[in-house]
C-alpha positions in Angstrom: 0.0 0.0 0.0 2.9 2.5 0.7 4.5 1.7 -2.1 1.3 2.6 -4.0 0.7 5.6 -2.7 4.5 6.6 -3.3 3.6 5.8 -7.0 1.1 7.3 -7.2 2.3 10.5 -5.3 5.2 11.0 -7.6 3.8 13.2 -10.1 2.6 15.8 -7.6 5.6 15.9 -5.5 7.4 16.6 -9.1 4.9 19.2 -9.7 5.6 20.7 -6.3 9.2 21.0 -6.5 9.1 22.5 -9.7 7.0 24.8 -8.6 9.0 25.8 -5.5 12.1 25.9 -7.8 10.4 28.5 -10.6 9.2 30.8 -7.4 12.9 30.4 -5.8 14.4 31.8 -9.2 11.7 34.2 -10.2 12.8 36.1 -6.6 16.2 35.3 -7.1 15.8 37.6 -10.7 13.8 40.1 -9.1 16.4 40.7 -6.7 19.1 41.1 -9.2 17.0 43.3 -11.5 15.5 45.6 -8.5 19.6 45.9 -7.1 20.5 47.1 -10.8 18.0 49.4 -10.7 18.8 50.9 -7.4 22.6 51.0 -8.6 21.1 52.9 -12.0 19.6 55.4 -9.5 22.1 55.9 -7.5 24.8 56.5 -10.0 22.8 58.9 -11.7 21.8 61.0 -8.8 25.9 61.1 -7.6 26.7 62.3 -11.1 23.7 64.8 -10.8 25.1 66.4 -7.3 28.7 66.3 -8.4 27.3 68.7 -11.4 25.7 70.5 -8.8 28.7 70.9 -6.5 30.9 71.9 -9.1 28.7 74.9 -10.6 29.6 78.5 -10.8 26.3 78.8 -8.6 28.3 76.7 -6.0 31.7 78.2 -6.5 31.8 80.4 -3.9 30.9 78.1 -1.3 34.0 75.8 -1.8 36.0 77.4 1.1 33.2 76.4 3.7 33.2 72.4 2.2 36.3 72.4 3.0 36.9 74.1 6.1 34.0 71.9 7.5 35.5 68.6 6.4 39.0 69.8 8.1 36.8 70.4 11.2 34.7 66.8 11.0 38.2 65.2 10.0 39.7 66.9 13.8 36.8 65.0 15.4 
């Protein structure tokens, strides 16, 4: 009777771990794609405040960035 119901079982317990396997990798890709997109973000958003920092607008606040990173570098 065991042995039957092992047969018989087989298929579904298949089923199931291919299941469980295709829900494992769909997260695994998920995860990869949402960490590339938070790199993409995060690249483009240091390259938009470096712009920033190094405008003319900005220019005349260079003195200050650098006095205040002497003083947080004394700390």
């Amino acid at each position: 009777m065991t042995r039957k119901t092992v047969i018989e079982n087989t298929p579904s317990m298949t089923l199931i771990e291919v299941w469980k396997t295709s829900i494992r990798k769909t997260l695994i890709d998920v995860k990869k794609e949402f960490n590339e997109w938070i790199d993409v973000f995060t690249n483009k958003f240091v390259k938009s405040l470096n712009k920033i920092e190094h405008s003319k607008e900005l220019s005349e606040f260079a003195y200050f960035d650098k006095h205040l990173s002497g003083e947080v570098l004394k700390l």
